[in-house]
N, C-alpha and C positions, 0 to 999 in steps of 0.2 A: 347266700343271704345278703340281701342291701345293706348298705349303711345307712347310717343317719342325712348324710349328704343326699345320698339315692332317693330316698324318702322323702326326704320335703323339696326336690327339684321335681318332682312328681307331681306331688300337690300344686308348687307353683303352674309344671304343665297344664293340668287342668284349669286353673286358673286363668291364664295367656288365653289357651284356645276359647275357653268362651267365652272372653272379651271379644277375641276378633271374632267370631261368629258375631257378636252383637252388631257391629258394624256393620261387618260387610254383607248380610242379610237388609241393609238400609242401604245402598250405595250409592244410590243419587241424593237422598237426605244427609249422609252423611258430607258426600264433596260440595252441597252447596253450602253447609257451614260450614266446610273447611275455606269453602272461598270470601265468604263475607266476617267470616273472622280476622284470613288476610286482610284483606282490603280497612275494615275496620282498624285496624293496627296500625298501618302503615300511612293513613290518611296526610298525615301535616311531615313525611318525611318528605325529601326536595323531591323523588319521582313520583311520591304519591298527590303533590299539588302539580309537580308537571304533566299529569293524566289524570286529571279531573275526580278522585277518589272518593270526590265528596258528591259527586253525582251517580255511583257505581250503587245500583242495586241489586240489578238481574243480572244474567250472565250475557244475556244480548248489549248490556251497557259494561260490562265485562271487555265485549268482543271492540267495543265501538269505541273504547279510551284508551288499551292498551293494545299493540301493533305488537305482531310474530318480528322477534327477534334471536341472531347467535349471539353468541359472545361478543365480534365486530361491533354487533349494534348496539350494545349498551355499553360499550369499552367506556365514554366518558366518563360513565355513571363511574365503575368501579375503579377506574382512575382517579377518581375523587375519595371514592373510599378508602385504596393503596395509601393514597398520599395523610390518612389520617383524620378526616372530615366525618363528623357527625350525622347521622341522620340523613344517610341520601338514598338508599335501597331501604332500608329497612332503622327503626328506633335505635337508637343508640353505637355504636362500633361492634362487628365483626367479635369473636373471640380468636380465630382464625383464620390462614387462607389455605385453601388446599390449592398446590401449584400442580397444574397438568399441563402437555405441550401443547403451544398454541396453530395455527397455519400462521394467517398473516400479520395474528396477533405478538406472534410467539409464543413467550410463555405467558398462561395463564394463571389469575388468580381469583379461586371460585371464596367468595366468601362462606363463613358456616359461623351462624350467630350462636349465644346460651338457648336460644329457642328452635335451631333445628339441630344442634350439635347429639341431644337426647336418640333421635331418632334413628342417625347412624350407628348407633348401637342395639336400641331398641329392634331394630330387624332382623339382627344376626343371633339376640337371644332367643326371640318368638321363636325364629325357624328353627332353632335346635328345641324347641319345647315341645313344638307340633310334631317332630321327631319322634322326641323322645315318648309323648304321649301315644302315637301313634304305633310303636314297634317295641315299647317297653325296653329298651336298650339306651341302659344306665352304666354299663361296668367302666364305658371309655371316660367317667369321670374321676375313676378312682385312679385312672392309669393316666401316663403323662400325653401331654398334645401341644400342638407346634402348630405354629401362623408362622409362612412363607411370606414376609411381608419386607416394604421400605423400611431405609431407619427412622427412626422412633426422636431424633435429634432434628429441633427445628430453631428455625431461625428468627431472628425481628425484624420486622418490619414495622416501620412507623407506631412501632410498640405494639404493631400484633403478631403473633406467632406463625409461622408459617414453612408449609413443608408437607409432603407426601399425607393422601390421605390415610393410606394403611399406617402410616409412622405417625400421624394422631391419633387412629383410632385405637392403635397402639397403646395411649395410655389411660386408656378405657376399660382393658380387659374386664370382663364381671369379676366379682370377689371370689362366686364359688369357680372358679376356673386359673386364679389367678397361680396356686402354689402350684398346680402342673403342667403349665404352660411352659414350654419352651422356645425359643433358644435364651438364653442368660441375657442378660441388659446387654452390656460391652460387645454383644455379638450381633445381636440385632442393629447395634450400632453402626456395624461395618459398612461404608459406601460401596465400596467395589463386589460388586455381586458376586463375582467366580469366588474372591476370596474367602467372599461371608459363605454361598455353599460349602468350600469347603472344608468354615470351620463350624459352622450348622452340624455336619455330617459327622465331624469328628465327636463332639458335643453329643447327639443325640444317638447314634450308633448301639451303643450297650444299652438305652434305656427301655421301659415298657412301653413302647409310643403306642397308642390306640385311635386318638383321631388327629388327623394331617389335614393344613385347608392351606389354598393359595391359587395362584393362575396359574392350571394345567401344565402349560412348555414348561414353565420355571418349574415346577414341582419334580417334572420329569426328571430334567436337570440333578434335583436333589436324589432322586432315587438312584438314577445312574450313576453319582458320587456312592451313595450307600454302597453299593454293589461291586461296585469298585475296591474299597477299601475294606470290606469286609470277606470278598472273594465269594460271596452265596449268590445264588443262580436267581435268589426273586426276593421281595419286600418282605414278605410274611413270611419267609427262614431270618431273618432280620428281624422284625416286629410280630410275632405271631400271636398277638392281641391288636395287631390294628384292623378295626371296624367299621371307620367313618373317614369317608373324605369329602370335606367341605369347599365348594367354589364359587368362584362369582369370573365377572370381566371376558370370559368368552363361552361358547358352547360347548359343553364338555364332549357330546356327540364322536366328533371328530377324533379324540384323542383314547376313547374307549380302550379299543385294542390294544392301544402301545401301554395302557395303564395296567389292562388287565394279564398282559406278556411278564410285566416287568412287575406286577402284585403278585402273579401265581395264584389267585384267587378274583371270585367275585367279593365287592364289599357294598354296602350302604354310602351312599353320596347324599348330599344337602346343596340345592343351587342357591345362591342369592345373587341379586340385582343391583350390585350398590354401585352409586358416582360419586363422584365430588361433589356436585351438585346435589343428592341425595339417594334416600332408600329408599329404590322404586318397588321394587318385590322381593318374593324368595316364595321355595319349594314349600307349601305347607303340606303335602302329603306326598306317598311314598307309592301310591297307588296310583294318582290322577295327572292327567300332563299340563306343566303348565306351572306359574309362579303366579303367584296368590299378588295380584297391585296394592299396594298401599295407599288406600283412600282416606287414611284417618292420620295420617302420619306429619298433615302441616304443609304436603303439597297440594295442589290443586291441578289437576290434568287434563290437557284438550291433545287432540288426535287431529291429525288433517292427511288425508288418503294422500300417497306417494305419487301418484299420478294429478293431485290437484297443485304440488308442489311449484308448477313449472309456471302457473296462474298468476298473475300478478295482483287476486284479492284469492287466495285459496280458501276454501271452507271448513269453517272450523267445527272441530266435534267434542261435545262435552262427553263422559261416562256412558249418559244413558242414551245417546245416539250413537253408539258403537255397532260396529258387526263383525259376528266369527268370520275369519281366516279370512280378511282384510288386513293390507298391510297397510300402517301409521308412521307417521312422523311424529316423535313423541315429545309434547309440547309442554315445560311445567311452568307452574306459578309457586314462589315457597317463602316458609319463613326465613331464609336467610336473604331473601331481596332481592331473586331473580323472576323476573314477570315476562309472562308472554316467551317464554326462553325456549329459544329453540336447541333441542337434546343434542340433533344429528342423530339418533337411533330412531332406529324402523322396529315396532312389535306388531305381533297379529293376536286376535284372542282367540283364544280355544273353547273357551266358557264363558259365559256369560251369570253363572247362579253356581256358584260366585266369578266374579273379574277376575278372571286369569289369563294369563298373557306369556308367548314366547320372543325372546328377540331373534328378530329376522335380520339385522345387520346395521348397518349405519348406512345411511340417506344419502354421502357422497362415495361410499364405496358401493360397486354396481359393476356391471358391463355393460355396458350398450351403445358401442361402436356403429351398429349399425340395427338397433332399435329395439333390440330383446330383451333390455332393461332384465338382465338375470344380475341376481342380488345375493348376497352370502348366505342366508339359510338353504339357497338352493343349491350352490355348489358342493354344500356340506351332504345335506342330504344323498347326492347323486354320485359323491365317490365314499361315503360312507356305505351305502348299500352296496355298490360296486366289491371296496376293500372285504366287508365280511361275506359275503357271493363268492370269494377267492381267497378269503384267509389271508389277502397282503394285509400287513399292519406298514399304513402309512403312519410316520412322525409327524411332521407338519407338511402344509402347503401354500402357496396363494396362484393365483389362475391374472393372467392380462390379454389385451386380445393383439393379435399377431396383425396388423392392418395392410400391410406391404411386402408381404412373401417375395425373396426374388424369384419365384414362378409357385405357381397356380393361387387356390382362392387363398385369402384372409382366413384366419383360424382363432380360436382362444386356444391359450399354450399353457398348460398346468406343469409348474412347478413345483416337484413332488419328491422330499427326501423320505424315503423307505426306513423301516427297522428291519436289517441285516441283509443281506444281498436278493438279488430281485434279476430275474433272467426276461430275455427279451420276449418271450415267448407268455412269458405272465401280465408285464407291460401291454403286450398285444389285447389281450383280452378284460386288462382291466381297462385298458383306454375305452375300448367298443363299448362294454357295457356301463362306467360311468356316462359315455357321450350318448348314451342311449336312456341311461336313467332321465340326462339334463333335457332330453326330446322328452320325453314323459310328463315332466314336470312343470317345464317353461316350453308354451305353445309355442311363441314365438324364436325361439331358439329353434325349434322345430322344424320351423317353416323356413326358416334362410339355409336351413343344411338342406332341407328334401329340395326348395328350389332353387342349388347350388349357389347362394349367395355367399355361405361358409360354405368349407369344407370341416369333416369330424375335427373333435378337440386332439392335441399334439402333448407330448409328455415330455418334459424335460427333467431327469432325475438329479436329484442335486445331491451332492458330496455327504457325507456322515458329517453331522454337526453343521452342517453349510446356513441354516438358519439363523443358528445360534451367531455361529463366527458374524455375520450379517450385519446382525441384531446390534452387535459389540461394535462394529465399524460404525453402525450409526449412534453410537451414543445411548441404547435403547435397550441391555441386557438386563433381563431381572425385572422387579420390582411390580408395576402395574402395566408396563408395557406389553402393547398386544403386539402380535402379523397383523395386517389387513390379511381378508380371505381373498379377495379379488377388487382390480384397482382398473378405472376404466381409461388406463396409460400404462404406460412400458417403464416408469420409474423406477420401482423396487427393481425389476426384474435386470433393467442395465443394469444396476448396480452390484445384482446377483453374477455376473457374468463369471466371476471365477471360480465362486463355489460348484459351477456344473459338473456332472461327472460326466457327462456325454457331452457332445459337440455334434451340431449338425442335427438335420430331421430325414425321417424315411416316411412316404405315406404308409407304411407299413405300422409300423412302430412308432413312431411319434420321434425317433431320434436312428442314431447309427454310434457305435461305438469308435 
């Protein structure tokens, strides 16, 4: 029998879903008031007189005032905002900054004003609504649930608050979610991530856990703690009420198997799309592939194909200029004061009635040493299909390309730690048919192996826990930190050098013990 709770989180479901039906049934009406609302707002702040705001009607005078920029490029602007100054992005000050690593910036600092702060939560209620409506599966509110997130303790700056976006959105939680939520404040507190898993694990261990959300590797992390300390062979002799697992920040794809090894069951998952910069999408249904985009949400979104990138005027695309399974560079304009902003992520759309979109990877993570321009949704897909073709359960990976063999051709070399031992003989056959899915896939990958420019991809197995260890060497354990999938340099991977468990390659095998 429901409770009361059960009952009117229902009603509210209904409610949620056909709002955004309203919308996203309008999608181009909807994103051009989203855009001249911006604009409107922002008119008399320092960059809205510095790009002519008051001239900004259409979206062609949109294109013609404000210029594609990253982070780099508007550093001055939000340099001026760090520093305390009124009204240079967006009306009034910042309420926070979410700090994420920068390249040549360092660290960054995304602003999130009272007017897009709503939204970052707003996303991650919808999609549990559209859930819930959708599979009538309410019990996991009764029962307790856990966010794998940063700490929740943030810092001042210039009297604005600032610190991980998970450890703000942290103090958001919804009300009806709030008494089951775990881990305890003081815990969630914890910087040092192994620590904080392993007093997460201790903490939550005896509870009714039902639904678990975070980024994938770190989650794993915590389940191999569970298992650990409780001696049970899978998640669900541990929680055997957990039902839902909730993610955002990479493609769950990849890590399927190692979930479903170490769950002992199939469960219900929910994707969402969020950044610091904002809530791009999330799963609205349990049926359809793809992440519902937020058109209503205060951003305003242009697309510019990854191949026009390299242009020095690239063309830009609103909503309704889009096309399926085109890959984008995903470009936002918001209310917290980033315009023309360039994401650095690559999505393609799956649908178009309504706008749904998968992320294909990030814009500077890529291969193309020598012009294959193969991208992370493809490397996933091609040893994904490989691994369950063969029943390996790979843990993680990332792929770089080998450019200078001391003899024969150049190669891409995937860097591949396994869940529990893996014979050469398995290796052999998942290398072939991954490097044969990536021919499949990406043409031109294709065509530099048949006419011997490459040679097949090469396997390098790395250590148990070699990622992780990694990860911790650089400063980067836990929290929202991803892998790249593949990096069009030997970076990561030098630095991988010691985690390998093999040494040396065989055209055979891709190594030699």
């Amino acid at each position: 029998m429901s409770s009361i709770k059960e009952t009117l989180v229902k009603i509210y479901a209904k409610y949620v879903v056909k709002k955004t039906e309203k919308w996203s049934k309008k999608p181009v009406e909807t994103q051009e008031k989203v855009m001249k609302k911006l604009i409107s707002k922002a008119k008399k702040t320092k960059f809205g007189k510095d790009h002519n705001f008051d001239k900004i009607s259409t979206y062609r005078d949109f294109i013609k005032e404000i210029p594609v920029r990253d982070y780099e490029g508007i550093k001055t602007y939000i340099d001026k905002v760090v520093q305390g100054k009124k009204n240079i992005l967006w009306p009034g000050k910042p309420i926070y900054f979410a700090k994420t690593s920068g390249t040549t910036s360092g660290e960054k600092h995304i602003p999130i004003t009272k007017d897009s702060m709503p939204f970052h939560i707003k996303g991650s209620v919808e999609a549990t609504m559209h859930y819930i409506l959708e599979t009538n599966n309410t019990a996991f509110l009764n029962k307790k649930i856990i966010f794998l997130q940063g700490s929740p303790v943030l810092e001042n700056l210039n009297g604005i608050k600032t610190g991980r976006l998970s450890g703000i959105v942290a103090h958001y939680t919804p009300a009806f979610l709030r008494k089951n939520t775990m881990p305890s404040w003081k815990t969630n507190c914890i910087e040092d991530w192994e620590k904080k898993v392993e007093k997460v694990s201790q903490e939550t261990i005896k509870e009714e856990m039902a639904a678990i959300g975070g980024i994938p590797p770190w989650v794993v992390m915590y389940f191999e703690k569970l298992i650990s300390l409780s001696g049970k062979q899978t998640i669900s002799e541990i929680f055997p009420d957990f039902s839902l697992f909730v993610y955002g920040g990479v493609n769950f794809a990849p890590y399927k198997s190692v979930f479903k090894k170490l769950i002992g069951k199939n469960i219900d998952s929910i994707e969402y799309y969020p950044a610091s910069e904002g809530f791009f999408a999330y799963q609205d249904s349990q049926r359809n592939e793809g992440l519902l985009i937020q058109l209503n949400s205060g951003i305003f979104y242009e697309f510019i194909e990854v191949l026009e990138m390299s242009k020095s005027n690239p063309k830009r695309l609103s909503i309704k200029e889009v096309k399926l399974n085109q890959n984008y560079v995903l470009i936002i304009s918001t209310n917290a004061g980033l315009w023309g902003y360039n994401t650095g992520d690559t999505v393609a759309f799956v649908s178009l009635s309504p706008y749904r979109i998968i992320v294909t990877g990030r814009y500077k993570h890529f291969i193309s040493a020598f012009g294959e321009h193969v991208i992370g949704s493809e490397v996933e897909k091609a040893l994904k299909k490989a691994a369950d073709e063969t029943k390996i359960v790979v843990k993680e990976f990332t792929v770089a390309p080998f450019i200078n063999p001391e003899k024969g051709l150049p190669f891409h070399e995937w860097w591949i730690e396994f869940e529990g031992k893996i014979s050469l003989a398995e290796i052999k056959v998942l290398s072939k048919k991954t490097d044969n899915n990536l021919k499949e896939i990406n043409s031109y990958y294709s065509d530099l192996v048949k006419g011997k420019v490459l040679k097949p991809l090469e396997i390098v197995v790395v250590k148990e826990n070699g990622f992780k260890n990694y990860m911790e060497t650089q400063g980067k354990l836990g929290g929202q930190n991803k892998l790249p999938r593949l990096s069009n340099d030997r970076l990561i991977v030098e630095k991988m050098v010691s985690f390998k468990r093999y040494r040396g390659y065989s055209s055979i095998f891709g190594f030699k013990q």
